[in-house]
N, C-alpha and C positions, 0 to 999 in steps of 0.2 A: 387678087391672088392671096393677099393677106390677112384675106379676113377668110379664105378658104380652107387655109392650114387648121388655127386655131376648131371652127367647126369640124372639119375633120378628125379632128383629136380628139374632140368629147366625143362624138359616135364610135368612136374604135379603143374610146376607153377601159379596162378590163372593170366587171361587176355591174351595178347599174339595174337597171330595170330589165335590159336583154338577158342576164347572167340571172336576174330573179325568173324570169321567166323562162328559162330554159331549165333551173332547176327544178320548177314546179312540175316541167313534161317531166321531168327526168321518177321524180317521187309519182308522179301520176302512172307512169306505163310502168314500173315494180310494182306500186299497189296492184295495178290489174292483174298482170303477168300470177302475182302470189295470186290471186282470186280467182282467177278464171283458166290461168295457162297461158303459151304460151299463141295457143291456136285462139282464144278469147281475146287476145290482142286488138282494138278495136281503133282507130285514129280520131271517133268523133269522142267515144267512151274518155281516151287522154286526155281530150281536148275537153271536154266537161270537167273533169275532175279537176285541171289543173285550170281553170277559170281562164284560158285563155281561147283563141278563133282559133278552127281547126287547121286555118293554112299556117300560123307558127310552129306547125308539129310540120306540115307537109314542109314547110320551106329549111328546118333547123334539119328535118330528117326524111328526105324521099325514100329511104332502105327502109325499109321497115327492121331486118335485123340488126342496120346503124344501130336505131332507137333501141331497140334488146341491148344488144352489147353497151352501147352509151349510159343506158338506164345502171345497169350491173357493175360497170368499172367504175363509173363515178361512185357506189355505195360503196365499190371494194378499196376505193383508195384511201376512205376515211374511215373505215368499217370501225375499227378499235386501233387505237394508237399505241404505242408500246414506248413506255418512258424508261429511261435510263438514270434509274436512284444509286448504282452502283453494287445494288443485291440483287441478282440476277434473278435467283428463286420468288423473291417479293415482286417484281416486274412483270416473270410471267404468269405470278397466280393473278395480275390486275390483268393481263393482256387476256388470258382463258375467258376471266369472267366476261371483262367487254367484249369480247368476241362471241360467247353466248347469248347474249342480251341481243345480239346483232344479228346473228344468225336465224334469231325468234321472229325479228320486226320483218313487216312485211318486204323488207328490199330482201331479206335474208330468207324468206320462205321463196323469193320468186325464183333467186338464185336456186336454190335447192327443185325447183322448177324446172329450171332451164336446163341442169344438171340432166334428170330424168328424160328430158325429148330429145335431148343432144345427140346422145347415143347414132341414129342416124343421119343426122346433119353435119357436116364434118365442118360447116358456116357457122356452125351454132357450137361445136366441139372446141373450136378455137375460141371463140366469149369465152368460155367456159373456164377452159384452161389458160387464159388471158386473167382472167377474172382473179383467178387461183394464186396465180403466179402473183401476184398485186398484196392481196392478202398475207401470204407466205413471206413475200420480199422482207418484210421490216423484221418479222420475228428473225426470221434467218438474216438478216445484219447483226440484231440485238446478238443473236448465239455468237455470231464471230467477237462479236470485241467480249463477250463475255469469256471465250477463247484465248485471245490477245492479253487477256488482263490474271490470267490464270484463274479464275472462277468455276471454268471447264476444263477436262482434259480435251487433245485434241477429238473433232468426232465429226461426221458428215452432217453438217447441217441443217438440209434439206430436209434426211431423213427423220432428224430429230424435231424440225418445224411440226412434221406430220407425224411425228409421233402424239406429240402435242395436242395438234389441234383437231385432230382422229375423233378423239370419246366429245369433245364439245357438238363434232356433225350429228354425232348418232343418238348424244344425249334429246337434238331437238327435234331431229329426225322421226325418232321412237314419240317421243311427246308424253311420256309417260309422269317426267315429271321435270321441273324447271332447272336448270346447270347451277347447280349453286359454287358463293365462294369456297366453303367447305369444297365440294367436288374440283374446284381447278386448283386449288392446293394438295388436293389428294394426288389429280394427276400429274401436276408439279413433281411434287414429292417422289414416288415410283419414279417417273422420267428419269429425274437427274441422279437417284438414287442408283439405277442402273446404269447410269453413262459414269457416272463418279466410280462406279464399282468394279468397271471394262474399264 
């Protein structure tokens, strides 16, 4: 029994070669998802791209929409990080930019993907808005203590999240041309220029 525990421990230890390899499906079914859809979906397709046998896709994910949603939150929770320098304006013109950079790579086009077919899936409307909500959460912390610390007047945070991160979806959406720093200082700028001004 004592030599049970210890083994036990290493296999249920968190990262590791299981935590590598579930990341690789994870980056594997976003690339697709961006490529092909959400219908191109394919479990051998994951299972090539992410160099591993097709039953570690079956066994980490028998739903196939698990894998969607799974693939999509895991991008949304590290998407762009929002640091706290204590200049709110300088924080969010860094949050904008990485947040476009992100939005472009392919976890960020599948997203905008998944967005698109959700519409009648009310399975897939929840990822979706699961997804959002992830993304949204940190800026909308960041706005409260910038709140708390008198940097903002009071204001609804939420709204001003998506005030925010609005022009960055359509900037990549459109594809016209790349979100520059320039542009998320400009939309900085306006933002706070109008909540500072209410």
């Amino acid at each position: 029994m004592a030599e049970d525990g210890p083994a036990r421990e290493r296999t249920r230890r968190p990262g590791g070669r299981t935590a590598r390899v579930r990341r690789r499906i994870l980056e594997a079914a976003a690339e697709l998802i961006a490529r092909d859809g959400i219908g191109g979906l394919r479990y051998d397709q994951v299972a090539e791209l992410a160099e591993v046998n097709k039953t570690s896709v079956y066994r980490n994910w028998p739903d196939r929409n698990a894998l969607i949603a799974d693939a999509l939150a895991t991008f949304a929770a590290d998407v762009a990080p929002l640091h706290d320098s204590g200049d709110i304006d300088a924080d969010l013109v860094d949050f904008l930019e990485a947040l476009a950079a992100a939005t472009a790579s392919p976890q960020g086009r599948a997203l905008l993907t998944v967005v698109a077919s959700a519409r009648e899936d009310p399975e897939l409307r929840a990822v979706v808005d699961e997804v959002f909500e992830r993304r949204l959460s940190t800026l909308d912390d960041r706005l409260k203590l910038a709140i708390e610390r008198g940097e903002l007047p009071p204001v609804e945070t939420s709204f001003v999240a998506e005030m925010l991160a609005g022009p960055v979806q359509l900037f990549v959406t459109r594809g016209a041309r790349a979100f520059t720093r320039a542009d998320a200082a400009r939309v900085t700028g306006v933002v706070l220029a109008g909540i500072r001004a209410t």
